[in-house]
C-alpha positions in Angstrom: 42.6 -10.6 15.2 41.2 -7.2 15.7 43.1 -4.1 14.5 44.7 -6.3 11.2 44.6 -5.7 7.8 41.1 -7.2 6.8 40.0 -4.9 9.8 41.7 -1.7 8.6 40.2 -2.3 5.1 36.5 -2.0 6.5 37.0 0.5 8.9 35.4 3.6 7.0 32.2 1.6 5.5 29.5 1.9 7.7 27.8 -1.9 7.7 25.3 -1.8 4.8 28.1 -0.9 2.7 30.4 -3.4 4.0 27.9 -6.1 3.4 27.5 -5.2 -0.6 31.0 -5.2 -0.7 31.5 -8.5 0.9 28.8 -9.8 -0.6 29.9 -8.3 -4.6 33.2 -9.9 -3.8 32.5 -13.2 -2.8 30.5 -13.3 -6.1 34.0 -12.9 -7.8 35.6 -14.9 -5.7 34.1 -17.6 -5.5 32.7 -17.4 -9.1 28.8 -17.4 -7.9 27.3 -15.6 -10.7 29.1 -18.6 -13.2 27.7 -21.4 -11.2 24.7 -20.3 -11.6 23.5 -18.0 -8.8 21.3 -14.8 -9.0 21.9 -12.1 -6.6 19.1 -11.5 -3.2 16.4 -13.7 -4.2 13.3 -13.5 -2.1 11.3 -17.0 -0.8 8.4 -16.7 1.3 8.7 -18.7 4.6 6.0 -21.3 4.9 3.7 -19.9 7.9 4.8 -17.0 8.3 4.0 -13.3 7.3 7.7 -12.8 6.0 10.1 -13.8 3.5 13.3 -14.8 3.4 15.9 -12.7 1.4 19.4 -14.8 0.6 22.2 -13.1 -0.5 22.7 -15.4 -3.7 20.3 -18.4 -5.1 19.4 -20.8 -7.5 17.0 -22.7 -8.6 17.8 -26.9 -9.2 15.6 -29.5 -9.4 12.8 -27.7 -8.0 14.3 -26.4 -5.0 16.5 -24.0 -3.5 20.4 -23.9 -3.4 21.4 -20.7 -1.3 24.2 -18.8 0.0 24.5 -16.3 2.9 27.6 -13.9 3.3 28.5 -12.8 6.5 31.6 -10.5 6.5 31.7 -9.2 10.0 30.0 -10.6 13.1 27.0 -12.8 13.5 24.7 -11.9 16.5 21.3 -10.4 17.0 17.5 -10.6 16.8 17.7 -10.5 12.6 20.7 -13.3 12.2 18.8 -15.5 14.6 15.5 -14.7 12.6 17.4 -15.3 9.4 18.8 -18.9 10.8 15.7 -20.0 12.2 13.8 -19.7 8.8 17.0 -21.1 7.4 15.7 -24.3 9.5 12.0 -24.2 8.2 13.0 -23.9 4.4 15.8 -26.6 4.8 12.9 -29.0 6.9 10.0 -28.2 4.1 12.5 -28.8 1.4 12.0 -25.9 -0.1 16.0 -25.1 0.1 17.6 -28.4 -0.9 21.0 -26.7 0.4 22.2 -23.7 2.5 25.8 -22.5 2.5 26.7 -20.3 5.6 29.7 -17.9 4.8 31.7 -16.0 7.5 35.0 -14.9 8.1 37.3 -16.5 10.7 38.2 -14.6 13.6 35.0 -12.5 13.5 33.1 -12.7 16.7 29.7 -15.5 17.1 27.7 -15.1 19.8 27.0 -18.0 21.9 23.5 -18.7 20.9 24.3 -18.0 17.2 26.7 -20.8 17.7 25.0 -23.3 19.1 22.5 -23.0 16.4 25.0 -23.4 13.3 26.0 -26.8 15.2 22.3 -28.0 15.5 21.6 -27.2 12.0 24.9 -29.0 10.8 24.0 -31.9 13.1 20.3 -32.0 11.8 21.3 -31.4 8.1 24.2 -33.2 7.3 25.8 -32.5 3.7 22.8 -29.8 3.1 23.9 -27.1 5.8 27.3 -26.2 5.4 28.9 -23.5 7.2 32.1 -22.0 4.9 34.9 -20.2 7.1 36.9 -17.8 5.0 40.5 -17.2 6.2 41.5 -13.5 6.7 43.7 -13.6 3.6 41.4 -14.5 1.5 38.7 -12.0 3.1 40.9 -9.3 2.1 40.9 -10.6 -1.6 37.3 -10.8 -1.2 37.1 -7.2 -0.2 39.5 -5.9 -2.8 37.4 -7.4 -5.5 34.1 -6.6 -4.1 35.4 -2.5 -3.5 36.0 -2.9 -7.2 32.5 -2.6 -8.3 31.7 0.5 -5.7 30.6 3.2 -8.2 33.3 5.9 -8.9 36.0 3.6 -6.8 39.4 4.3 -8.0 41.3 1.4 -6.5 45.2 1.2 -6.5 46.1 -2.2 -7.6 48.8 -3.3 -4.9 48.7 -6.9 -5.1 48.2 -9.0 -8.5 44.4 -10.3 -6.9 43.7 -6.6 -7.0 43.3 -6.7 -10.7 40.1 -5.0 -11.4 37.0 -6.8 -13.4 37.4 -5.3 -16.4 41.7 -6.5 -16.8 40.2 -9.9 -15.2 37.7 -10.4 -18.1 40.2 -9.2 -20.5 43.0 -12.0 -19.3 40.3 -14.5 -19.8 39.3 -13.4 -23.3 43.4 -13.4 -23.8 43.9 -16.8 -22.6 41.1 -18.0 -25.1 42.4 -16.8 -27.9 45.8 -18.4 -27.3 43.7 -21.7 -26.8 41.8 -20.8 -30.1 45.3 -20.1 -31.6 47.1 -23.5 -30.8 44.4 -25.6 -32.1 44.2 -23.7 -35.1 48.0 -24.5 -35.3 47.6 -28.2 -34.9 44.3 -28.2 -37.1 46.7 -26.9 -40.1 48.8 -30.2 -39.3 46.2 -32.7 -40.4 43.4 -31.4 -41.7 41.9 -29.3 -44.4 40.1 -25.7 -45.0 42.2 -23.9 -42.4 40.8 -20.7 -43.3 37.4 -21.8 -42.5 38.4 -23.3 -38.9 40.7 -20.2 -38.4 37.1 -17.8 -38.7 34.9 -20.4 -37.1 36.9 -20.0 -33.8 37.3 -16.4 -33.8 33.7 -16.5 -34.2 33.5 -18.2 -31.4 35.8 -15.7 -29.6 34.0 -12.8 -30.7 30.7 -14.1 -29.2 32.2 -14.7 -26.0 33.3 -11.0 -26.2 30.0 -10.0 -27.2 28.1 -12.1 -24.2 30.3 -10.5 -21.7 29.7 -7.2 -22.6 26.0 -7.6 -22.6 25.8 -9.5 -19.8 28.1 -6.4 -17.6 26.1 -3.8 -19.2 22.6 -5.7 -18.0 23.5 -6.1 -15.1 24.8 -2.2 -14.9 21.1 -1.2 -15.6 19.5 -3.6 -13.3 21.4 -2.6 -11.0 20.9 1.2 -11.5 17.1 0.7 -11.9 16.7 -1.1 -8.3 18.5 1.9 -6.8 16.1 4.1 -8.4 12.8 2.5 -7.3 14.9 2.0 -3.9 14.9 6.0 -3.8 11.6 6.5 -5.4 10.1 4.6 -2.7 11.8 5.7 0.3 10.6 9.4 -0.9 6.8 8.6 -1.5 7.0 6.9 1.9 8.7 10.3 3.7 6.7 12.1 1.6 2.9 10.3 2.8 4.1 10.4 5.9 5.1 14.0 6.4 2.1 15.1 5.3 -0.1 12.9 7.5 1.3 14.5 10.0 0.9 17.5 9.1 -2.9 16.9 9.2 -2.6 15.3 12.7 -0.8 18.6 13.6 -4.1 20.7 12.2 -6.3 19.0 13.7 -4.5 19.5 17.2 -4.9 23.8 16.8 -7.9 23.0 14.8 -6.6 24.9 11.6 -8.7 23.7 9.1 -7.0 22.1 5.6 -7.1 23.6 2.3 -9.5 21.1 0.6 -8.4 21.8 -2.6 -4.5 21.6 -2.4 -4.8 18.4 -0.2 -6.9 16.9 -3.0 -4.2 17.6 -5.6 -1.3 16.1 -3.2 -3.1 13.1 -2.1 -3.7 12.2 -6.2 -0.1 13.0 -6.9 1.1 10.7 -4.1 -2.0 8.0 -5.4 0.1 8.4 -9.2 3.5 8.0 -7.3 2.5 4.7 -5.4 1.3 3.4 -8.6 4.3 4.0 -9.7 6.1 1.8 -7.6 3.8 -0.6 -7.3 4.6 -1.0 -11.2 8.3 -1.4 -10.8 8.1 -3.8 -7.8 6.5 -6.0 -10.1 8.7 -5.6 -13.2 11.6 -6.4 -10.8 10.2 -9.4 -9.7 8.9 -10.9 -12.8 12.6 -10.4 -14.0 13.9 -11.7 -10.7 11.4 -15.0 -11.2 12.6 -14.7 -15.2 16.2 -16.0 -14.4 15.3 -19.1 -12.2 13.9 -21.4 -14.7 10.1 -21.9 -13.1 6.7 -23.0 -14.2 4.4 -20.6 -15.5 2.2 -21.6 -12.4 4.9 -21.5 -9.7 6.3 -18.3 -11.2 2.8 -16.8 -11.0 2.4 -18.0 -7.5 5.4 -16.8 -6.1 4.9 -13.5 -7.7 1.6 -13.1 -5.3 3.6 -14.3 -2.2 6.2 -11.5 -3.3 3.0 -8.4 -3.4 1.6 -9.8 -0.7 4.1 -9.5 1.5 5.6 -6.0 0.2 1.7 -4.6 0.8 1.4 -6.4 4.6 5.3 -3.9 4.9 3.4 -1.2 3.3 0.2 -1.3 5.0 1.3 1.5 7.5 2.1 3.4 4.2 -1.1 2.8 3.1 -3.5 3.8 6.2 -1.5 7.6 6.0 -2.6 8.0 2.8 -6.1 7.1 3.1 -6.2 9.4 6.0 -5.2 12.5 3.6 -8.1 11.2 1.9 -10.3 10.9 4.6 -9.3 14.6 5.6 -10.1 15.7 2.1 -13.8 13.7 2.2 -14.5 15.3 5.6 -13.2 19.2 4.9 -16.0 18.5 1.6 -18.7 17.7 3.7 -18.5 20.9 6.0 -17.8 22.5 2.8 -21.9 21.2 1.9 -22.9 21.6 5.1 -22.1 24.9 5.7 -23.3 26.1 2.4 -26.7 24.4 3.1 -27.3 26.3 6.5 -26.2 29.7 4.0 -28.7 29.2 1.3 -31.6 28.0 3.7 -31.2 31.1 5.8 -31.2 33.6 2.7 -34.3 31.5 1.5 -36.1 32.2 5.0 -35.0 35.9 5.0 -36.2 35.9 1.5 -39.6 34.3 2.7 -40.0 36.8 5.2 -39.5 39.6 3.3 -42.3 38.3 0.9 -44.8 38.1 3.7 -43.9 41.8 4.9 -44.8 42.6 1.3 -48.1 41.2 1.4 -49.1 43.5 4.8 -47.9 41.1 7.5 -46.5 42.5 10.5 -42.6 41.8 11.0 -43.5 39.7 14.3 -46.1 37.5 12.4 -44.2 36.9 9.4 -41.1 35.9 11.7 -43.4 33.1 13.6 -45.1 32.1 10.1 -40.9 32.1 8.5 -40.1 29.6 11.7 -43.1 27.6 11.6 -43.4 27.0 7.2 -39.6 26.6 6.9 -39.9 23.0 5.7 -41.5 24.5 3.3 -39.9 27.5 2.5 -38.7 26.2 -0.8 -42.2 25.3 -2.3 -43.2 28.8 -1.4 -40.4 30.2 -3.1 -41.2 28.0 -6.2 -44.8 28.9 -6.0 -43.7 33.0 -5.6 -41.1 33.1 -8.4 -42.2 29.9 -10.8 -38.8 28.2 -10.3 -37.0 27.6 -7.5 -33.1 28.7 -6.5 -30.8 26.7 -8.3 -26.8 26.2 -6.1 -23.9 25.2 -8.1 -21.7 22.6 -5.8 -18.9 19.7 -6.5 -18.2 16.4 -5.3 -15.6 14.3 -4.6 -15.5 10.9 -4.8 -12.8 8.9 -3.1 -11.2 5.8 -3.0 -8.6 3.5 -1.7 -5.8 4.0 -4.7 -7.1 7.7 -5.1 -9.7 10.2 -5.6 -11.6 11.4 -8.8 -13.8 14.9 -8.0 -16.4 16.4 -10.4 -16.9 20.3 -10.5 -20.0 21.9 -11.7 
């Protein structure tokens, strides 16, 4: 079926787009969002480091019912991975039922195959695999291309009919519902009038809902994108520059303590940051599927957990930047030490010159008493040399420095 319509639709999406498309439109299509289903819901897979992100979930009875969209092919390492923790959620009971979406004609490769059988054989009535005719991919397409940001669609066919003249249709069609009974109500009972604004009431609220529920899910929407961003940058951003230490080190250039210091807290702040929005997005996440305080709490750990063990590489860069800044301090000391003992043994020396020594004797007694060189100073002038310095002290979520 390759080189039809459903094909030609696609053909200029690269694949993550064309799975938020699909995956938008068979929301509409198959009216997910209205039967109760919340959009990529993370579970964590029993024994293993890793979670398991569904296209579209809910939450009944205490487990699981989920959905996967496939609009193109089904193949590979990650739709194997994906299937095979498919099988431990569905044996644990942890996902009471698993629907399988894909679209007929698209290629399955032989091992992906085989597996959908076993897990319809071995799950009968709670794996189902859903095959959507090429017809009705297209619709699916149309509706989910809809949503795109700043996509002007031309309305061709009458299933083309964007959201916004969809939700308006409905609204229309409740009114005339609204309308009629008000008509028969006049008939055979009394207080029309008060009827007549009881049902628009009615109406109006449905409006209302609609439009709050569209414009909620507008900002959600916006706000993931803009963690999404936020964190890909910090992550370029701690990256590039741990690189740049590893190329210093390699020509030995040594690091400017004191700029380094300033990026590694600003990239410390930036983390945070996310960290904080990672949460916020999962406790709203958790909000919408009806769990115990306890459980909820629970699966909010699983959820850091597991975003920390993907971050961990993240991590070990920018403790490096602040391992670089820890070390270029101590040289820093270290070199200012060996500077203020050989001024206070010149110093010494001089003293002993003064007093009618010979510059060969009071070179062996500087070398020999310089242990000590600071008591003699203190005995000579009453108090002894006083060296301004800083410190630094660093940690794992950032560093906090002191300066004299």
């Amino acid at each position: 079926m390759a080189g039809d319509g459903y094909d030609a639709d696609r053909r200029s999406y690269d694949s993550q787009a064309r799975g938020r498309i699909f995956e938008n439109g068979t929301g509409e299509f198959f009216r997910d969002r209205e039967r109760g289903y919340t959009p990529q819901v993370e579970v964590p897979v029993p024994g293993r480091n890793e979670v398991r992100r569904f296209d579209k979930a809910q939450v009944k009875d205490g487990a699981y019912l989920s959905i996967e969209d496939k609009s193109g092919a089904v193949r590979g390492p990650n739709d194997m991975k994906e299937m095979r923790n498919d099988r431990i959620l569905l044996e644990r009971g942890i996902v009471a039922n698993h629907t399988l979406r894909t679209v007929e004609g698209e290629y399955i490769s032989k091992e992906a195959r085989e597996f959908i059988n076993e897990m319809l054989r071995d799950f009968p009535g709670r794996y189902v695999h859903q095959v959507i005719s090429r017809e009705e991919a297209r619709q699916i397409w149309a509706r989910g291309l809809q949503r795109e940001p700043g996509q002007q669609l031309e309305l061709v066919r009458a299933y083309e009919l964007n959201r916004a003249e969809r939700a308006r249709q409905r609204l229309e069609h409740i009114r005339q519902i609204v309308k009629a009974q008000q008509r028969s109500e006049l008939f055979r009972t009394t207080g029309p009038q008060f009827r007549e604004a009881t049902e628009r009431g009615r109406v109006e609220a449905r409006e209302r809902a609609e439009h709050a529920r569209e414009t909620r899910e507008q900002e959600q929407a916006r706000q993931r994108e803009q963690a999404a961003r936020m964190r890909e940058q910090l992550n370029k951003d701690i990256r590039a520059q741990a690189q740049q230490l590893g190329k210093d080190r390699e020509v030995g250039r040594v690091p400017d303590a004191d700029r380094l210091y300033e990026t590694h807290k600003e990239l410390t702040r930036n983390l945070d940051l996310v960290r904080d929005q990672e949460r916020e997005e999962t406790r709203a996440m958790l909000g919408t599927l009806g769990l115990g305080k306890e459980k909820a709490r629970d699966m909010e750990l699983a959820f850091e957990l597991s975003r920390e063990e993907q971050r961990k590489d993240v991590v070990r860069d920018l403790n490096s930047i602040a391992l670089a800044v820890r070390r270029e301090d101590q040289r820093r000391e270290a070199a200012e030490k060996e500077r203020k003992e050989k001024e206070a043994r010149e110093a010494y020396g001089r003293a002993l010159e003064e007093r009618g020594i010979r510059p060969e004797i009071a070179a062996l007694v500087q070398l020999q008493q310089a242990p000590g060189i600071e008591n003699e100073r203190e005995r000579e002038s009453g108090e002894p040399p006083q060296a301004k310095g800083r410190s630094r002290d660093i940690g794992g979520r950032g560093i906090e420095r002191t300066r004299d």
